[in-house]
N, C-alpha and C positions, 0 to 999 in steps of 0.2 A: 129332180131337174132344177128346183131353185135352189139348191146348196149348188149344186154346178155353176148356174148362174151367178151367186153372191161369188165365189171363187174364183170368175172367170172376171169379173169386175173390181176384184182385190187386187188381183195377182198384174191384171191388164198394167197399171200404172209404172209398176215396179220393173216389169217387163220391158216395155217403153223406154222407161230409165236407162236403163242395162244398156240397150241396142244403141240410145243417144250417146251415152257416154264411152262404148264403144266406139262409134263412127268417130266421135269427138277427139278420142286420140289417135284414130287412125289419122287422123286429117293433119293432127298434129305434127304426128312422126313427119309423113309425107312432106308437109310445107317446112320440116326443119330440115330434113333432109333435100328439101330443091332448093335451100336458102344457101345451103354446106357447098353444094353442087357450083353455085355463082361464086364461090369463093370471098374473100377481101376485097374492097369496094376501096380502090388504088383510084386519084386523081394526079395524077406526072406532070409536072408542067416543065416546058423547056423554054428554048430559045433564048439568043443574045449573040453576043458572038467567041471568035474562038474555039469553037468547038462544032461538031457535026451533032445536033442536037436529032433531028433526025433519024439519023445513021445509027447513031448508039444508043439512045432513050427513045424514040418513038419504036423504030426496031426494034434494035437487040434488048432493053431492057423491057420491053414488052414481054414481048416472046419468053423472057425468063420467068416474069414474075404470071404469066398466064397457063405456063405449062403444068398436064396435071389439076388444070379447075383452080390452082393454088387462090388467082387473083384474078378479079376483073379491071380491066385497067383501063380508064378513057384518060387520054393524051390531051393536053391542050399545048399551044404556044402564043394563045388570045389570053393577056394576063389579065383582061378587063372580064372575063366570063370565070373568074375563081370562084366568085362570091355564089354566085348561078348555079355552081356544080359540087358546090361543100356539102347540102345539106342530105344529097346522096353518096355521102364518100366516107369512109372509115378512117381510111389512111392519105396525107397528102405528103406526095414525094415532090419537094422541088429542086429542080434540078439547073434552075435554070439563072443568066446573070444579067438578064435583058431586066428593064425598070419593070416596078411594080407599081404605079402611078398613083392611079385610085386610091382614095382616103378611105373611101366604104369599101373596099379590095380587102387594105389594108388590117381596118378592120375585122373583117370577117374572119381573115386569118387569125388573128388575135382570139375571136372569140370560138373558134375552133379547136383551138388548143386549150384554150380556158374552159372548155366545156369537156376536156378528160379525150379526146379525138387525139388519134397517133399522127405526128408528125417526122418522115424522114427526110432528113436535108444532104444531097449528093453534089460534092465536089466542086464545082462554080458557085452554089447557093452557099458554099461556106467562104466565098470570100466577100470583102468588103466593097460589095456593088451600088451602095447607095449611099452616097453623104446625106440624103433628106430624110432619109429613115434609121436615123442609131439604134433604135427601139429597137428594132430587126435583128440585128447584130449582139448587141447586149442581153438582151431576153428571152430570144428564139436559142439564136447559135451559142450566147456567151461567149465569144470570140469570134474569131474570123483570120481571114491570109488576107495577107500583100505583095507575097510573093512567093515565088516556085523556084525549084532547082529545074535547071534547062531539061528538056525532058529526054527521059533515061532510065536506067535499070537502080533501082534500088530496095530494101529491106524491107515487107512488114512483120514485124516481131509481135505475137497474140500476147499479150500480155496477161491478158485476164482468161482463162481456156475454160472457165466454168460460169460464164454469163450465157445467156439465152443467143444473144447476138452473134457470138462466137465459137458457137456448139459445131463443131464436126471440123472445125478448119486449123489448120498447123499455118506456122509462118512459110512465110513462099516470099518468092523476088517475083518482081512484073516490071515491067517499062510504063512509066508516068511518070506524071508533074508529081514532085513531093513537094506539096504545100506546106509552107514556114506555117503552122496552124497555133494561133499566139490566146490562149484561155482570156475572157477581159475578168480580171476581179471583181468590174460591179456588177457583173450578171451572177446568175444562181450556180454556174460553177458547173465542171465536168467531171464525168469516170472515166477516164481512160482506158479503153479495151487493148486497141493496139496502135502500137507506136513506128514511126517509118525513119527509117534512117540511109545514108547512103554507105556505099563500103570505102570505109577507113575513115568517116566523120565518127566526131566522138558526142554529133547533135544528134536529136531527134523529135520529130515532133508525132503531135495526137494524129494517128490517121480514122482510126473509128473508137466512139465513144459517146457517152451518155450524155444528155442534159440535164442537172440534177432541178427540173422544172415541178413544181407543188401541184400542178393538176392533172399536166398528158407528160407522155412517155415520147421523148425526141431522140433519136438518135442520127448522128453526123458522120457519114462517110466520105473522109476525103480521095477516096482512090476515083478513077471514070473518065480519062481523057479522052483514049479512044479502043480499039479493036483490044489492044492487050490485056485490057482490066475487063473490058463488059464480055468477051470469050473466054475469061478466065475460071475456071470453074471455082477457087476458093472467093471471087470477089461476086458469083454469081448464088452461093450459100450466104455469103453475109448480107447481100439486098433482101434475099430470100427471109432469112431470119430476122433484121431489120425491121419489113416489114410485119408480119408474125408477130414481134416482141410488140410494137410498137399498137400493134392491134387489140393488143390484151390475150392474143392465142397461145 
């Protein structure tokens, strides 16, 4: 009976252990698996003018980048509540060409991306919306537009068919703005993915492409004006993938 005993107080410990560290990775799995389930932690911001920011980014680009668990997306078109909603967000899609006023805003941005956090920048956000803030342009976007072809049917050419961004899409035509999208040289510079051109122009400029930034992963899509690019299913893989890459997935 006391070998039993001394045995039963040996063993007791070890036993303990076993069943702790059991539940400990059940718990595990589980919360990594309900973490997988929320998907991408997307913050969109829109609004400005010119565009149905609503209608195609609080909507439609919603709904694309939600489908499937992919993304959780909160929408703002309040630019003063960016800073408010960063420190739960993985990825910030700005979409929008309305002012970004706030200095502490501003920053936050900044230090968002300087902390390795994905930024996607879509189509109004890649033009030149603020004289008071070059930073923006030069640093974030490395260039920017000033201007469009009237809007209409034109080329995007995949230039690059083996980046992460560009994975499963062939070049297609769609109706938009083709943004004059001009690299600035004193920023950190672009990769060009794919290039947009119109038929029988012998121009062409960056329609999506990299920011070759030292700490996060930026990618610029200039396609998004209205129904024909955000229903398009090649321009609804590359948001998809955009954000994805940008996320580190």
């Amino acid at each position: 009976m006391k070998l039993k005993t001394k045995l039963f107080h040996t063993f007791l410990p070890m036993l303990m252990l076993v069943m702790c560290s059991t539940l400990l990775t059940q718990f595990t799995f589980k919360a990594s698996g309900e973490a997988q389930k929320k998907g991408i932690r997307v913050l969109m911001v829109g609004g400005g003018s010119s565009h149905d920011f609503d209608r195609w980014y609080k909507q439609e680009d919603v709904k694309t980048l939600e489908k499937g668990k992919f993304a959780n997306v909160r929408y703002t078109d309040h630019t003063d509540s960016i800073a408010h909603y960063l420190p739960e967000t993985d990825v910030l899609y700005l979409t929008n060409n309305q002012p970004i006023a706030d200095p502490k805003v501003r920053k936050a941005i900044f230090d968002f991306v300087a902390s390795g956090k994905g930024l996607v920048l879509g189509h109004a956000a890649l033009w030149y919306n603020w004289n008071d803030w070059p930073e923006y342009n030069q640093q974030l976007v490395s260039g920017g537009s000033r201007g469009h072809d009237k809007y209409g049917n034109f080329n995007v050419n995949i230039d690059k068919t083996s980046h992460p961004v560009t994975k499963k899409v062939k070049s297609f035509t769609l109706d938009d703005e083709l943004y004059y999208f001009e690299p600035d040289t004193s920023g950190p510079g672009i990769e060009v993915l794919a290039t947009a051109s119109a038929e029988g122009s012998d121009k062409s400029f960056p329609s999506v492409f990299v920011v070759n930034h030292e700490q996060a992963r930026i990618v610029g899509l200039a396609l998004g004006h209205d129904a024909a690019s955000h229903e398009l299913k090649e321009y609804q893989t590359l948001l998809r993938n955009a954000i994805r890459w940008v996320a580190g997935q």
